[in-house]
Structures are given as C-alpha cells and as structure tokens.
N, C-alpha and C positions, 0 to 999 in steps of 0.2 A: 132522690134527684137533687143534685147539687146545685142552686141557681147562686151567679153570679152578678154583682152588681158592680158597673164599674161607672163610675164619675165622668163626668167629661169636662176636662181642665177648660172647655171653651167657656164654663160659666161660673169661673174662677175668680179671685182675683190676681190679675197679672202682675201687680207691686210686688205683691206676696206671695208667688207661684209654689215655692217651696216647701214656704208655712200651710198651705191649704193641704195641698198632697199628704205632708207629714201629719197634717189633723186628722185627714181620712185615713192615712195608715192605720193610725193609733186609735181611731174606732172600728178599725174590724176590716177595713176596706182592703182586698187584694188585689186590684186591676184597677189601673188608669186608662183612661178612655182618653187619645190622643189624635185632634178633629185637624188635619194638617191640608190647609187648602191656600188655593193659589193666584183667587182672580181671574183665572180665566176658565177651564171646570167648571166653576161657581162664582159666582161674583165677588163674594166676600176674602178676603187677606188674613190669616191668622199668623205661623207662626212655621219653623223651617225644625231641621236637624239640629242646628246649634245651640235652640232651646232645649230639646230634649237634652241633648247631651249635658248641658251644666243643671239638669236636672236631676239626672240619672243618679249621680254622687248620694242626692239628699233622701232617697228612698229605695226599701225592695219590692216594690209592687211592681205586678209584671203592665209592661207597658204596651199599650195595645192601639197602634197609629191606625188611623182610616183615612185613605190619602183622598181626597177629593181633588185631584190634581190634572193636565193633562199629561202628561211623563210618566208615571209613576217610576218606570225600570230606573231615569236618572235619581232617582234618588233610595233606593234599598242600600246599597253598599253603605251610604254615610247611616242610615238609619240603625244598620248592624252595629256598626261602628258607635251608636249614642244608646247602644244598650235595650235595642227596641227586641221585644219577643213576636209579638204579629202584627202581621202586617195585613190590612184589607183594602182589596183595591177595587175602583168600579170596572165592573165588565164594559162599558162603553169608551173606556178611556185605555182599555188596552190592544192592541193592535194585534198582540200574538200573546193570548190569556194562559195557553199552557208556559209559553217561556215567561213569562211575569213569573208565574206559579213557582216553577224549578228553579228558578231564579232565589225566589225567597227562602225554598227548602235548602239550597246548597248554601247561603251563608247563615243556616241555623237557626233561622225564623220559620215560625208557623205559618202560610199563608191564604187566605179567604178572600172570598168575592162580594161586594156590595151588591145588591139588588135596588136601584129606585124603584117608586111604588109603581110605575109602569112598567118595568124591569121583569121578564117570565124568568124560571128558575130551570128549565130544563132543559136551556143548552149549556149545562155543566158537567150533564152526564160524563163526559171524558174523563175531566180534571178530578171528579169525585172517584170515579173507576181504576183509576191510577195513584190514588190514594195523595194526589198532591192539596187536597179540599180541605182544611181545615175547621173554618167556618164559614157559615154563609151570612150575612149583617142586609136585615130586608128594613131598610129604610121604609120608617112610617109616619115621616114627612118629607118634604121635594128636598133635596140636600143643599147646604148653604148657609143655614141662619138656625142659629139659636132660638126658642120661643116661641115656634110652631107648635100646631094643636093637629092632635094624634088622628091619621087617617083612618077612618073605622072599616074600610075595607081590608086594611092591613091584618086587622085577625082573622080573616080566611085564607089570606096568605101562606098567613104561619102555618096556620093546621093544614094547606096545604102540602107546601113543604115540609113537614114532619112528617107527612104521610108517604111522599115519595122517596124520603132519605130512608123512613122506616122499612119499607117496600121492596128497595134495592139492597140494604143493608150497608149503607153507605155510615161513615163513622163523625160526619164536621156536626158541630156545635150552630146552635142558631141563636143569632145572636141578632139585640129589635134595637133601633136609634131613633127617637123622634115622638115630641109630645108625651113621654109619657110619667105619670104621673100617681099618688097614693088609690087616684079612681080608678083606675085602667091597668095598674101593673099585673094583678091576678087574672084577668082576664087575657093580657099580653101572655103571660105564663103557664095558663091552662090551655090554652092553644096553642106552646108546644116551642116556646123559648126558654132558654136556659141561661143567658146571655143580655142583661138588661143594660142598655146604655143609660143614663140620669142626667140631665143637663140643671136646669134652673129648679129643677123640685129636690137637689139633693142639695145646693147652695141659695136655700132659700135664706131669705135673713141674715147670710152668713152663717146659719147655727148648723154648720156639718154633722157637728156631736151627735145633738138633737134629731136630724132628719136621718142620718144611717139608724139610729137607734127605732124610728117609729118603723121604717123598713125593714127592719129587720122583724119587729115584734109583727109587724103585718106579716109578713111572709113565716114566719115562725124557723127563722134562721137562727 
C-alpha cells in the first residue's frame, strides 16, 4: 500500500513559499496539499491561482488544490492553467457535481469530492460509477482554519468509506485533512486512507527536514 503524505502550504511560511515547498521536495515529499479558500465557503482568505502559478516554476510535486470556495467551476480553467493536477471540490458548493467533475477530467485534471465531517458519502454513487471519482478528501475537522484538533468520529468514517468503495469496486483514493498528527496518523491509515493531508505537525519548528523524516520512519516509508 502506497501511502502519501502531502503538506499543506497553508502552514507555511508565505515570505518563503518556494523555499519550503523545494525543502519538502528535497525530503522525499511528492504532493502539495493546496488549501484555496475564499471568505465566504469559509470564513477564512488564503490565497488564488496566481500564487500557484509563480509557484509551479519552483517545483515537480504534483499539486493537489482543495477549493473551499463558493464557484468552484469559475476557477478550474485558471488552475489548469497554473499547473494544478487535482482538483477537490465540496459537494455542498457545487450545484451540478457531475459537471464540476467532467469539467475537471476534460482540462486534464484529476477530480474529487470533499466530504465535511457531517458530509454522508453515498450520494456519489454516480460520479464514482462513471469513473469521474478520483478521490474522496473526508475532512476531520469543520473546514476553514488551520490548527484544529482531529474529530474521532472521523475514523469510522474512513473505514466506512473503504468499505463501500471496496464493495462496489469503485477505484478513488481516500484522502483525510484535519488535526492530524505523529498520534493519530496510523490510526487515520489503518482505517483505510492512503492520502494524508499535514498541516502544522509537518512545519513544526520549521524543521520540515526533520518532521517528513520522523514520518516516514513512523510509517516505515
């Protein structure tokens, strides 16, 4: 089983966006975890297309946006466009989830659906049936803010979802965002993610070096 860990630039430092990304390339890290949200979805303001894109130059890890937006569809073309590979959007913020979907497969992006943690998982059945499902991202905190602490209902979630994509024979990645941390990651993963999001426990200290390495020798990556 391949588990991936990918960073989330949202607990970054943004002077030095570049330089962080290129630290975690150069330990091992394949996937950026890219938190793009808008104020009104969510309360909090991060950061747009433009960023990504004078980002994209400075690294090849595949870039992995999670739009916590209201629009989502106004902004896929510019995200293509800044080198993004998937895209995840909320189910509550899209008005016609199949066309978001196909939307994203035709300009050559992967695309997945967020789950909030009161979010059910199985009016996806379609989108998964038709092969437009790529991942599913079960938020296991409220979405919004950095620095939440990990909902413990959230790993019955996962193993539930594993259970139903395993069932159908459905093929998306499941991927967990929120609180988690050196205590909880195996436990997130033995319940049946493959897909670990890391916000503040992977730029602890700033010692990126440091923290992918104990993540890794924990996971025995």
């Amino acid at each position: 089983m391949d588990i991936i860990l990918s960073p989330s630039v949202l607990s970054a430092d943004f002077s030095c966006l570049a330089d962080d990304v290129q630290r975690l390339e150069k330990s091992g890290i394949k996937q950026i975890h890219l938190d793009i949200m808008d104020g009104h979805f969510v309360d909090n303001i991060t950061f747009g297309v433009g960023t990504i894109k004078s980002l994209r130059p400075h690294t090849k890890t595949v870039f992995d946006a999670h739009l916590m937006v209201t629009k989502p569809d106004n902004l896929l073309e510019g995200l293509a466009d800044a080198g993004v590979n998937v895209v995840t959007v909320h189910k509550e913020a899209c008005l016609h989830l199949y066309h978001t979907l196909e939307t994203i497969k035709k300009l050559g992006m992967d695309g997945g659906v967020v789950l909030n943690p009161a979010t059910d998982f199985k009016s996806l059945k379609y989108v998964a049936e038709d092969g437009l499902l790529k991942k599913v991202l079960i938020m296991s905190v409220e979405p919004g803010f950095g620095g939440q602490a990990y909902l413990p209902m959230s790993t019955q979630k996962i193993a539930a979802l594993k259970k139903w994509r395993d069932d159908n024979n459905y093929d998306f990645s499941i991927q967990v965002d929120g609180g988690i941390n050196v205590d909880n990651i195996k436990t997130v993963i033995e319940a049946g993610a493959t897909d670990v999001v890391l916000g503040s426990a992977m730029f602890k200290n700033r010692e990126m070096e440091k923290n992918v390495q104990m993540f890794f020798e924990l996971l025995g990556l």
